[in-house]
C-alpha positions in Angstrom: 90.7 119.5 91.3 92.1 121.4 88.6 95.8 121.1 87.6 97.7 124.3 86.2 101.0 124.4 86.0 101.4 127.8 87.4 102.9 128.2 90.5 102.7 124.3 91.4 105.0 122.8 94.3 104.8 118.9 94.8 105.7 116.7 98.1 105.5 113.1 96.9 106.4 109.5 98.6 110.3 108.5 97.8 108.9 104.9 96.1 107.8 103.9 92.2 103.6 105.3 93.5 105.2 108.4 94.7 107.3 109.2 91.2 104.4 108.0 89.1 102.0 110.9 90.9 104.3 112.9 90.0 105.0 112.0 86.3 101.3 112.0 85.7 101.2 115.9 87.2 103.6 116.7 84.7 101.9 115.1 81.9 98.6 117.0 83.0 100.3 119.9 82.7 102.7 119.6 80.1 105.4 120.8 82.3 108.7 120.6 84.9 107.0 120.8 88.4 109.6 121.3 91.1 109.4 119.1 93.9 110.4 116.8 97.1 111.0 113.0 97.7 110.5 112.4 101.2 109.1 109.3 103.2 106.3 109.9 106.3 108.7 109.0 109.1 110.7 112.4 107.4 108.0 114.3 106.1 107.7 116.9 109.3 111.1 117.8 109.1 110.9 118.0 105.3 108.2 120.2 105.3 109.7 122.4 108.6 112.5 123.3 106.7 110.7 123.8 103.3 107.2 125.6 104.5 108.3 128.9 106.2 110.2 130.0 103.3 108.7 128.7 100.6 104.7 127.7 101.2 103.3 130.9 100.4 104.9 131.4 97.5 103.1 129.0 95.5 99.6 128.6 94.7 99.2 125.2 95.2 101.1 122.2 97.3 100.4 119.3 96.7 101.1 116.1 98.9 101.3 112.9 97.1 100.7 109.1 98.4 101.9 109.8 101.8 99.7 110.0 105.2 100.4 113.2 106.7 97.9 113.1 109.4 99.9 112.9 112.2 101.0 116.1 111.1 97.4 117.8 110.0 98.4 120.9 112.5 101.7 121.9 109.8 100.0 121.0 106.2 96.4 122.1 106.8 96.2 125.3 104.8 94.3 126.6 102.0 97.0 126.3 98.8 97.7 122.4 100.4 96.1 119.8 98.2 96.5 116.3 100.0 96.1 113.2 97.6 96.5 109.8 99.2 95.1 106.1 99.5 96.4 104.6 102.6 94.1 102.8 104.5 95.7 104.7 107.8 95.1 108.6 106.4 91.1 107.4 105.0 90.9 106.7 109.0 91.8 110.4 110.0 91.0 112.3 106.8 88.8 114.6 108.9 91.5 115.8 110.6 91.7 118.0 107.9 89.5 121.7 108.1 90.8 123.8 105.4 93.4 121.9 102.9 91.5 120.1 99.6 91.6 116.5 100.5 91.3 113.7 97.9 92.1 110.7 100.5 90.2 107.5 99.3 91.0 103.8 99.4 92.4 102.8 96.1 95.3 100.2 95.2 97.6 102.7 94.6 97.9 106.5 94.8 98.6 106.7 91.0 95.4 105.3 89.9 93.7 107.7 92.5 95.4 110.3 90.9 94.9 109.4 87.3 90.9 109.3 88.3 91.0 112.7 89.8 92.7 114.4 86.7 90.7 112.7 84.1 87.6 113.9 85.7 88.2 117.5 86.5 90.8 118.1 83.5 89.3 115.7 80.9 93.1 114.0 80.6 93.6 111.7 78.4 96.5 109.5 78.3 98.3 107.9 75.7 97.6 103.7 75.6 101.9 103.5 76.5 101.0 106.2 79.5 97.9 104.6 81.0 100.0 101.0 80.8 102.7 102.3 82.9 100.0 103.8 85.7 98.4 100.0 84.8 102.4 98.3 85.7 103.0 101.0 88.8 99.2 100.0 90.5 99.9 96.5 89.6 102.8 96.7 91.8 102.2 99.0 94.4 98.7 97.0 95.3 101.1 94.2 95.6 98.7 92.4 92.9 101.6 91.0 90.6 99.7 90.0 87.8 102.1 91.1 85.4 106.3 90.1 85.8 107.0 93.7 84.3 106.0 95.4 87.3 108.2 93.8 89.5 111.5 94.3 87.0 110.2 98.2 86.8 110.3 98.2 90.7 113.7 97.0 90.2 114.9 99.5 87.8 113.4 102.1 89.8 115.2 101.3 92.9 118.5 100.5 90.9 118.7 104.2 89.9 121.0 106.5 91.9 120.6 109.9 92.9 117.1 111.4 92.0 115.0 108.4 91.6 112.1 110.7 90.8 113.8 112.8 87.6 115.8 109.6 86.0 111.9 107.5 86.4 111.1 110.7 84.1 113.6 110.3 81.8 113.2 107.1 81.2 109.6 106.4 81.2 108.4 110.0 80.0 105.8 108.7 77.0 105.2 106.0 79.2 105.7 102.4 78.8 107.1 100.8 75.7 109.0 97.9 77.0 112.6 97.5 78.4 115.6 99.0 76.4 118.8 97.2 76.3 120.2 98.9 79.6 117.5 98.4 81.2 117.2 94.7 80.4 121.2 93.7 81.3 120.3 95.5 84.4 117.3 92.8 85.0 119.9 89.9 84.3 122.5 91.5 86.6 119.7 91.6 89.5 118.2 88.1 88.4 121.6 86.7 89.3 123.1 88.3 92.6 119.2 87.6 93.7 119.8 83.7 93.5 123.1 84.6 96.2 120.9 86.3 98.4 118.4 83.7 98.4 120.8 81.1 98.6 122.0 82.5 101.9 118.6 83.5 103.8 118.2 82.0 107.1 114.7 81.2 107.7 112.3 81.4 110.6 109.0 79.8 111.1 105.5 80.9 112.9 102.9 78.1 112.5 99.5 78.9 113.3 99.8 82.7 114.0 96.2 83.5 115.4 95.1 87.4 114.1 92.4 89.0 113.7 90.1 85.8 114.1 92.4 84.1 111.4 95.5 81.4 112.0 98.0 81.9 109.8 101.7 80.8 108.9 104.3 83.4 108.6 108.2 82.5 107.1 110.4 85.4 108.4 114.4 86.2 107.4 116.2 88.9 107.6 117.5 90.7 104.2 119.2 94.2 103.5 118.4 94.7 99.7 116.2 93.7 97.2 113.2 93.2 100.0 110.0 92.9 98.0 111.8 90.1 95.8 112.6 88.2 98.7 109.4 88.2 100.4 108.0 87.3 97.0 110.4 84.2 96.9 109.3 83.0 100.5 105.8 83.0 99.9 106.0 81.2 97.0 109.4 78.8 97.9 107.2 77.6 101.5 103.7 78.2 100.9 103.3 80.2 103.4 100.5 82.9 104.4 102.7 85.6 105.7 106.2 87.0 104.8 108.0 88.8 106.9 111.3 90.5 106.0 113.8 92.3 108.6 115.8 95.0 107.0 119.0 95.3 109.7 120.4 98.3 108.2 117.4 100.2 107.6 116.0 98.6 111.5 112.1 98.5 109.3 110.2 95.0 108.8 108.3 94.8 105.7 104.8 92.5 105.4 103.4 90.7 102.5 100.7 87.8 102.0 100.2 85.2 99.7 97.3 85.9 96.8 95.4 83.5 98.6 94.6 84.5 101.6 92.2 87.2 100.9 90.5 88.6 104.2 93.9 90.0 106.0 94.5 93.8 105.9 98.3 93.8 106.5 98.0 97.4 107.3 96.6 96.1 110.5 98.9 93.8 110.9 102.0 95.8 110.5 100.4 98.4 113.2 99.7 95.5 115.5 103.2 94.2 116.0 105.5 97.2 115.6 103.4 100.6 114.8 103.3 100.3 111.2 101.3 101.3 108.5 100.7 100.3 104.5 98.3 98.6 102.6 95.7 95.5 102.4 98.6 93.3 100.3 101.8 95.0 101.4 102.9 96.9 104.8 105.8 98.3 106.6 106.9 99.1 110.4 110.0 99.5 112.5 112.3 97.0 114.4 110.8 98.0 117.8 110.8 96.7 121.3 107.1 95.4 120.3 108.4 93.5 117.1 111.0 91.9 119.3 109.1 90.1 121.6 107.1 88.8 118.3 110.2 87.7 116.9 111.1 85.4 119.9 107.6 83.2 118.7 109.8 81.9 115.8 112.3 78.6 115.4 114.8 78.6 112.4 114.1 76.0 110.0 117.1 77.0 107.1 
């Protein structure tokens, strides 16, 4: 792959993965790429209303850290470059005839990214640029080693507007700590977190059978700070499974405790209500399917 920044469009997921792609693009090229933050359930009407007018134009699209097979038909073209880790896109990446395709399994689609360049570009990063790709794979596998890549989950969703250009602004020589702003933000988040908590009621699955596997899954329903909560739960009841119901957005979000190291929650989250994701973190929507799951549990809180 070889990144120029002539004539360069980008399509890249809305989250912290999808803006760090696209910060390391620009740091390849030394260079403002235009682009669009979408998600997959809107990516086909994204691209309808972008690609007619404007696909030709440039020389190369890329699409970043999102699985676009179901729509292999619109994006399969010769100036597409498709870049993704998902376990659900390495499934279909043959649907694919004529776009470049760099879909792998990886933790995250930054360090897949980060790979790619180095090799074909000979890139090389700064120490403060390869720790933030470090903090943004750290999170985005759902690995948690390090507390400073859930706080810059935090400050990425706390920023309104264009999440993508103020991660940029912010974090453009990479990662050199928290400034003051950044770090009254953290205690301001810290503390209407503990009212959240406090409030959560809680639901209990013991002995969940999947996949060959029994497992027990805490559920509650929350309508902000998401991966947070499900952190707390897992670690609050020792349980195997989160499961968090966002209400206002109608999706469920998955995660698993370190310690249970054989479940692929990717699976899981496709099993009980069409979802997707990855091995340590998923995502699906509150359907007819998840319902009937959701009757299995008693409320304990």
């Amino acid at each position: 792959m070889s990144v120029t920044n002539t004539d360069v469009f980008i399509f890249t997921d809305c989250d912290l993965d999808g803006a760090m792609c696209h910060t390391i693009l620009q740091w390849c090229t030394n260079s403002d790429i235009k682009y669009k933050v979408t998600r997959v359930d809107d990516f086909k009407s994204t691209w309808e209303a972008w690609a007619p007018a404007n696909l030709s134009k440039y020389e190369t699209v890329y699409i970043l850290d999102l699985d676009v097979s179901l729509h292999a038909e619109l994006v399969d073209k010769p100036n597409v470059t498709i870049i993704d880790h998902h376990d659900s896109h390495v499934a279909h990446a043959d649907r694919y005839k004529t776009a470049k395709t760099y879909i792998e399994k990886e933790t995250s689609c930054a360090k897949l990214l980060y790979r790619i360049c180095r090799s074909a570009n000979n890139v090389e990063l700064t120490p403060n640029q390869k720790l933030l790709i470090g903090l943004v794979d750290d999170y985005d596998s759902y690995t948690l080693k390090t507390k400073s890549s859930k706080d810059l989950n935090t400050i990425f969703w706390s920023y309104q507007g264009d999440r993508v250009q103020k991660f940029i602004s912010d974090f453009s020589s990479g990662f050199h700590g928290f400034n003051d702003r950044q770090k009254r933000l953290l205690e301001f988040k810290a503390k209407a977190l503990k009212s959240i908590i406090r409030d959560l009621e809680i639901f209990k699955l013991d002995k969940f059978e999947f996949d060959g596997d029994t497992y027990n899954v805490i559920s509650t329903v929350a309508t902000s700070d998401i991966n947070e909560v499900a952190h707390h739960i897992i670690h609050e009841y020792s349980c195997d499974i989160s499961i968090i119901v966002n209400t206002n957005s109608k999706k469920v979000s998955f995660r698993k405790s370190a310690t249970v190291g054989n479940l692929n929650l990717a699976h899981l989250a496709k099993n009980i209500c069409g979802g997707a994701g990855h091995i340590n973190a998923a995502g699906g929507t509150f359907n007819e399917r998840f319902l009937e799951f959701s009757k299995l549990f008693e409320r304990i809180k």
